[in-house]
N, C-alpha and C positions, 0 to 999 in steps of 0.2 A: 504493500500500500504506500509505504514510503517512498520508493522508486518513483512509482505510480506519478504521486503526487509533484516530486520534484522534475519530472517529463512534461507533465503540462506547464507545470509553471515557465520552463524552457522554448513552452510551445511555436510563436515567434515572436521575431523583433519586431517590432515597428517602428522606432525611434530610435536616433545617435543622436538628438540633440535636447538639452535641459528649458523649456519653454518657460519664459522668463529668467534666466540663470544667466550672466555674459561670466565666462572667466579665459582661461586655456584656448587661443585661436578663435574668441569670443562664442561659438558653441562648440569646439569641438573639433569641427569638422576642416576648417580654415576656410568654407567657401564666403563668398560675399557676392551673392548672384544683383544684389540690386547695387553695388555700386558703380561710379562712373569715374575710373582710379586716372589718377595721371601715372603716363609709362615714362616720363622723361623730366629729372630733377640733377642737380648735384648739391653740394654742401652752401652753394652759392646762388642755385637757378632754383627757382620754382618755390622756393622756403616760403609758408605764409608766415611760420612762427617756429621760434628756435631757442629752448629755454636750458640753462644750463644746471644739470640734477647734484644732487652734493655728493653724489660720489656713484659709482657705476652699478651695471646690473642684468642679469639676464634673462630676467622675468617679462612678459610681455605685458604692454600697456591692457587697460581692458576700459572703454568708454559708457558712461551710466550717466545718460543725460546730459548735460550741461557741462559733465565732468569728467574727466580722464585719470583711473589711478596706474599708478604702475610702483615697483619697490626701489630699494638706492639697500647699499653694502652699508653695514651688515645686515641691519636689522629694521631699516625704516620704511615707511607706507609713507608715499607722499599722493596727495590730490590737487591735480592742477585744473585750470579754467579752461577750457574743451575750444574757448573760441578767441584765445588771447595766448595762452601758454602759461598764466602767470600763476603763480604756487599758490594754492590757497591754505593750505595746510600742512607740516608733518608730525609722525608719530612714530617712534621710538616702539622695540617688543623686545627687549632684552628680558635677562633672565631675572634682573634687578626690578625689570617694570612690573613684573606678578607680584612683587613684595611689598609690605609697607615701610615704612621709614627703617624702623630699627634692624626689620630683618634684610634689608636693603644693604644697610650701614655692618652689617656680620658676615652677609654673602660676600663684600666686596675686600672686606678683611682676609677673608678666607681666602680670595682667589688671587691677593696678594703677596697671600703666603705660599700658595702652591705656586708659582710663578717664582719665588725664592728657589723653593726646591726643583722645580726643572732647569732654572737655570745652572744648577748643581749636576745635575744629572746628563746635561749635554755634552760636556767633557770628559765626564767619566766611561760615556758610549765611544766618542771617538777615539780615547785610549783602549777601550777596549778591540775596534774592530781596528785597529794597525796592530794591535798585540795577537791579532785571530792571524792578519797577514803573515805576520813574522813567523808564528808558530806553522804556516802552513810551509816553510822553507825551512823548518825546524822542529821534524811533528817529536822529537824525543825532548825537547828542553825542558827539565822539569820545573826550573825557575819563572818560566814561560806561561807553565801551565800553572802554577800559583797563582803569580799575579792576575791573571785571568779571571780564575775562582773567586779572587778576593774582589775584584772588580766588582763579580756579578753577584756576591752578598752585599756592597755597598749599592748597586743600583735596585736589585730585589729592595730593602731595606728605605729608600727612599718613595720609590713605587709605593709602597706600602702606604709610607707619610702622607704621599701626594692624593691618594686615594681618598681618603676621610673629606676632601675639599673637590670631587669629582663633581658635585651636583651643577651646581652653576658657572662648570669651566667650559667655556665653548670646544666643542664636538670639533677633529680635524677635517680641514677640508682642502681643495685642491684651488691655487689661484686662478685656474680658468672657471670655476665652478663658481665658489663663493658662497654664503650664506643667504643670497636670494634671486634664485634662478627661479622660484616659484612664483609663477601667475595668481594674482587676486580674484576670488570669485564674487559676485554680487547679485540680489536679488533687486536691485532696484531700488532698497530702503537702509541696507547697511554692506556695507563692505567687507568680504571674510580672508586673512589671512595667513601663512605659514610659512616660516622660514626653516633653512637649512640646520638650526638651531634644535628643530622639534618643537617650536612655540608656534601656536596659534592662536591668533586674536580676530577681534570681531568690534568693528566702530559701526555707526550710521554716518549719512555720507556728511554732515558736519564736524565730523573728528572724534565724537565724545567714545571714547571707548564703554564698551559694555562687559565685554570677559578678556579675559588672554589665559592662557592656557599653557602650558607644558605639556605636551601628550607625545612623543617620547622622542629619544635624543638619537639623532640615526649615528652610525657607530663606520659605515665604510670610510676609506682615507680619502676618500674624492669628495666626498659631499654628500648634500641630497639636490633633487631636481624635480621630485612630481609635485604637479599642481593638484590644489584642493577641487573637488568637484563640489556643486550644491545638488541637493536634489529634494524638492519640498521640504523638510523642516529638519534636513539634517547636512551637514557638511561632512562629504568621504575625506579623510586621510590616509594617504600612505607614506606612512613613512618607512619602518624594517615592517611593519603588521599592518593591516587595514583596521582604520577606527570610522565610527559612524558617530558624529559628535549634536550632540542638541544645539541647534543653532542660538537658543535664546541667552541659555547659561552657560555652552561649554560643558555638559555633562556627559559623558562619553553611555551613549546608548548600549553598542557592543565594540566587540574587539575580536579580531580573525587573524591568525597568524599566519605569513604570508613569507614570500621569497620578496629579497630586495628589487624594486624596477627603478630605471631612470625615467621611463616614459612616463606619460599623464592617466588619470584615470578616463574611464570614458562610459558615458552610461545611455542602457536601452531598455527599452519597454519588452516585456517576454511574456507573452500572453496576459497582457494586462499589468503584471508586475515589476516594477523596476528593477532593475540589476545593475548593479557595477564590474565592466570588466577591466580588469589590471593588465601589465604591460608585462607581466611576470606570468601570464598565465590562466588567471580565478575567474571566473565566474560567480559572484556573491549576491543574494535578493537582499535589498536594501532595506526593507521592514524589520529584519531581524538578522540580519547577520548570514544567514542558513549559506554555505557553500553549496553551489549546484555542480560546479563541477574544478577542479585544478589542474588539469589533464590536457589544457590546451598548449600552445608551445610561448617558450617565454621570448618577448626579444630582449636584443640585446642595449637597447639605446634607445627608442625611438617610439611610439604609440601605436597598437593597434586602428582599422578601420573598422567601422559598424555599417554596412549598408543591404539593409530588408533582411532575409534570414543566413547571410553570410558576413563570417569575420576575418581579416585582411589582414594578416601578420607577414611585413613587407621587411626583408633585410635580403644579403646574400643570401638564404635559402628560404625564400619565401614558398608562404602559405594559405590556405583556404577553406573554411569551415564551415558547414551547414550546420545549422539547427534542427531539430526536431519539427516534425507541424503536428502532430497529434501525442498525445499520452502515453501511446503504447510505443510509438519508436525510441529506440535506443539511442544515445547519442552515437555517433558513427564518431572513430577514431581516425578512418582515413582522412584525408584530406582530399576534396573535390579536386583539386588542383594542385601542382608542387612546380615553383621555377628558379631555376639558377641564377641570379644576379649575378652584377661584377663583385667579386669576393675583397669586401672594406668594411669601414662602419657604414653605418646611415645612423648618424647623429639626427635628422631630418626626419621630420617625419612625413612620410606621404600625404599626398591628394585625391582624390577621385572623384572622375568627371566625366557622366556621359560614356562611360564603358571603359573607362581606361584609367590605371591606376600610374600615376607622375611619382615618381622617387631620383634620391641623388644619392649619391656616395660622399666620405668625407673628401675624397678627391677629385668631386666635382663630375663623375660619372653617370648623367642623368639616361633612367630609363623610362619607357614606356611600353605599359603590360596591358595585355586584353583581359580584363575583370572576371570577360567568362570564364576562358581556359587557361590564363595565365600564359598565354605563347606572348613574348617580346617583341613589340610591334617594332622600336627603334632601340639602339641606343647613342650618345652622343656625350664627346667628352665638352662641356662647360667651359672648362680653364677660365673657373672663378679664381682659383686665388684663394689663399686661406683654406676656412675649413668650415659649409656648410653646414653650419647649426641650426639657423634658422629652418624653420619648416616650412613645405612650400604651401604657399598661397593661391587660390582661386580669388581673381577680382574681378568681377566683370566681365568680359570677355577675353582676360588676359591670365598668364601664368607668371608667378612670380617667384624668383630663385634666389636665396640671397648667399652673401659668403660671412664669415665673419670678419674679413678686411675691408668689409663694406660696398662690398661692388653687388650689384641686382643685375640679373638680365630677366628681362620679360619678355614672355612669350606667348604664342597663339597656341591654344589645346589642339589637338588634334594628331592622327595618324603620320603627317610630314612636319619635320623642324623647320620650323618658321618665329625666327628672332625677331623682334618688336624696337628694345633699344638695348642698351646695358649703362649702369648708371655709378655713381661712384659715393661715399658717403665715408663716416668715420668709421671708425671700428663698431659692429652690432654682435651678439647674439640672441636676441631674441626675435621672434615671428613678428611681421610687419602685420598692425589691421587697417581698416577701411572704415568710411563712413562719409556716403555722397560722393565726392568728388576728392577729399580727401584722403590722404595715408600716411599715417601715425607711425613715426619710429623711433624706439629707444635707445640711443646709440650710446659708445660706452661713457662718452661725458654728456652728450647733452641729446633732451628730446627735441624731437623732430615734426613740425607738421607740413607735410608735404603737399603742395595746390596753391591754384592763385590765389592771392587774398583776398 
């Protein structure tokens, strides 16, 4: 009966996108079928408005009316004027901003002192690993191996000290990554965010914060990267586990243990019920936690596609998944489909359009796949330059490719390459959006609104 049960709920998609939610690619998806984008800008041409951010970020802008947020290194939420540029607001989600005064004033004592003790400890590593060399051109030294030993009770020893002062020491991360590579999500009334830190907060759109949260501290040495999703009265987190967090308070509904993903979450309707699916694989119905399934394939970087009752797991070895339509089928392990990319990353995350699914490589190697059977329609080297973090873009009638050294070439969808312009801009990683005639980009010092004025 249980089976049973979790078969229909799988029954199908109908939905990839969160009606009224703007966060990650503004739904999701990256398309922006109603806008009328400009394909031709530089740092100098076409600028309406150009505001300079207090400090960089990889997170993509998300626009809510009147207003545009996006985040700034480490830890801030800033909101600017949608038709000016000009800052109206920031806000601060350190680990110090959950606390009151006094425990403010002890967290920061604390991570004062552990900051003592690493810098003790730095030294006593890099004698250690010339003492590992030496002993490898001298594996009998017994004096060798001593000091070694003794090293590593002094740095065990320390560890230890440094440990008791863990809670509010920021999580390592990697400088291309940083502590806010995560997209804001918004309902239209307040703003929900999540840093690389594991903290997430939640304002209305005039600043006033309402909760922040610690809900848990990601632990890989690169960082973290998934955006928060909304989805009616709960914001998904992933950070190492998926949490389903009450919007109002910040009270963590449930919690699902999960593999680490970089990609974003993404959510669809399954016979009526919502579902969150991960970039690591899960299947989870969002009312309760319940996994439907974790069997699907993980990527390595970049987000899944949801469209009608098939799901798009696009890297070097891409893939293709039907859903169920009735209660009594099985979930099929094969894959509808299976195709060989050019073998890189895809930091990028794909598009899909009209039958054809757009991807790129970190080396700028973009292809184009038939949706149905996955046969490779083109492929075509870019020779962007840098390295394709940005995800591609549907605008209008046009395709949008960016690098992270700032250059975009736009392009016409379709079966033959056919290039548009290519354009040149500051350093980016994050996904360009749209709105009118407009296109909004957060580049690594300053935002960007792109159109005449």
């Amino acid at each position: 009966m249980r089976t049973m049960l979790l078969l229909f709920v799988c029954s199908l998609v109908t939905s990839t996108s969160v009606i009224g939610a703007v966060g990650w690619r503004t739904d999701g998806a990256g398309k922006y079928p109603a806008a009328k984008p400009p394909t031709k800008w530089s740092a100098n041409a076409n600028v309406a408005w150009k505001t300079p951010m207090p400090s960089w970020s990889n997170a993509t802008p998300i626009i809510v009316g009147d207003k545009l947020f996006v985040c700034s290194e480490p830890t801030t939420l800033v909101c600017v004027n949608l038709a000016d540029g000009k800052i109206l607001w920031t806000r601060t989600n350190t680990y110090f901003d959950m606390l009151d005064a006094a425990g403010s004033t002890k967290a920061k004592s604390d991570n004062t002192k552990a900051e003592a003790i690493s810098r003790k400890i730095a030294p006593l590593e890099r004698e250690h690993r010339k003492l590992r060399r030496q002993l490898k051109k001298s594996s009998n030294d017994a004096d060798l191996k001593e000091k070694i030993q003794n090293l590593n009770k002094q740095v065990r020893a320390l560890k230890a000290e440094m440990k008791a002062f863990d809670k509010y020491r920021m999580p390592k991360v990697h400088k291309t990554n940083g502590y806010s590579s995560s997209t804001p999500v918004s309902d239209g009334k307040n703003v929900y965010v999540l840093f690389g830190t594991g903290v997430a907060a939640c304002y209305d759109l005039a600043g006033n914060r309402k909760w922040i949260k610690l809900i848990q501290k990601p632990v890989h040495d690169y960082g973290h990267s998934t955006s928060p999703l909304l989805v009616g009265d709960k914001l998904l987190v992933h950070v190492i586990d998926v949490f389903a967090v009450d919007t109002k308070k910040g009270a963590i509904h449930w919690r699902e243990k999960s593999k680490l993903a970089w990609g974003s979450l993404v959510h669809a309707k399954v016979g009526g019920a919502d579902v969150v699916v991960t970039s690591s694989g899960c299947v989870i119905r969002i009312s309760d936690g319940e996994v439907l399934t974790r069997r699907l394939p993980a990527l390595s970087y970049n987000t899944p596609i949801i469209n009608g009752d098939r799901v798009y797991f696009i890297q070097a070895r891409s893939e293709v998944f039907k859903l169920p339509k009735n209660a009594f089928e099985k979930i099929n392990r094969r894959p509808l489909w299976q195709a060989t990319l050019k073998k890189d990353r895809y930091y990028a995350s794909p598009v899909l359009h009209q039958g054809l699914v757009y991807a790129v490589t970190q080396g700028s190697i973009f292809s184009v796949i038939n949706s149905k059977d996955g046969s490779v329609v083109y492929t075509k080297n870019l020779r962007l330059g840098g390295k394709p973090y940005p995800s591609i873009t549907m605008a209008g009638n046009y395709l949008y490719v960016s690098s992270d050294n700032g250059a975009t070439v736009v392009l016409k969808p379709g079966r033959e390459y056919e290039e548009v312009s290519r354009n040149k801009l500051e350093t980016f990683r994050s996904s360009p959006v749209f709105k009118g005639k407009r296109l909004y980009i957060r580049g690594y010092k300053n935002l960007y609104c792109i159109g005449k004025d």
